[in-house]
C-alpha positions in Angstrom: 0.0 0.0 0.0 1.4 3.5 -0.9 3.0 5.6 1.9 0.9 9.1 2.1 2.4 11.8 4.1 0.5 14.7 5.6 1.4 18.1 6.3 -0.6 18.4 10.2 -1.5 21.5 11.7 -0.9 21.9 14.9 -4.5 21.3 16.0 -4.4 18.9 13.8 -1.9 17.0 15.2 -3.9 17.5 19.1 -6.9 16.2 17.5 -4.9 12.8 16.2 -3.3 12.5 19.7 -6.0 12.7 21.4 -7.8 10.2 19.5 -4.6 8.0 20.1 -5.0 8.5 23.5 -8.6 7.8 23.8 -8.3 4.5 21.6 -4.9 3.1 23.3 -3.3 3.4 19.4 0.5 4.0 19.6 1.3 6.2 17.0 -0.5 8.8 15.6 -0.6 6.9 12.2 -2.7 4.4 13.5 -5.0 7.5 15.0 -5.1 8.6 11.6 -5.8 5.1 10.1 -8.6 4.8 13.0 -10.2 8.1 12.0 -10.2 7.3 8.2 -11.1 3.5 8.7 -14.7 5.4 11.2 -15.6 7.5 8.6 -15.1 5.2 5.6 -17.2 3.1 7.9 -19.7 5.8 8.4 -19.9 6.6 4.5 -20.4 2.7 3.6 -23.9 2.3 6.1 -25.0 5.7 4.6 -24.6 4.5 1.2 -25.4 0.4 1.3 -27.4 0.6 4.8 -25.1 -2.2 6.3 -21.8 -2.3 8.0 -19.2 -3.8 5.7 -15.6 -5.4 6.8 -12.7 -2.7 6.3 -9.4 -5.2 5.5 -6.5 -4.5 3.2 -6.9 -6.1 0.0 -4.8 -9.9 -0.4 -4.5 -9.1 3.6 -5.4 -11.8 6.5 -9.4 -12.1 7.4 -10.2 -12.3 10.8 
């Protein structure tokens, strides 16, 4: 999967560690992966009316 770097503000950046903190994530990659992964989520039941499973392609199914 391509690498995507982001130039954060700095509230920005609170926002992401907060979430970190608030989700026991590590890094504030994985805050931003959270947030995506919620609203892709969110956008998915708006559009099909279910939940669907969010896994990387060719990745392990749990």
């Amino acid at each position: 999967m391509p690498e995507i770097t982001l130039e954060l503000t700095d509230q920005q950046a609170q926002l992401l560690d907060t979430i970190r903190r608030q989700q026991g994530l590590e890094t504030m990659d994985q805050a931003a992966e959270w947030l995506i992964k919620q609203r892709m989520r969110g956008a998915s039941l708006k559009l099909t009316g279910r939940n669907r499973a969010l896994h990387a392609v060719g990745g392990p199914r749990k």
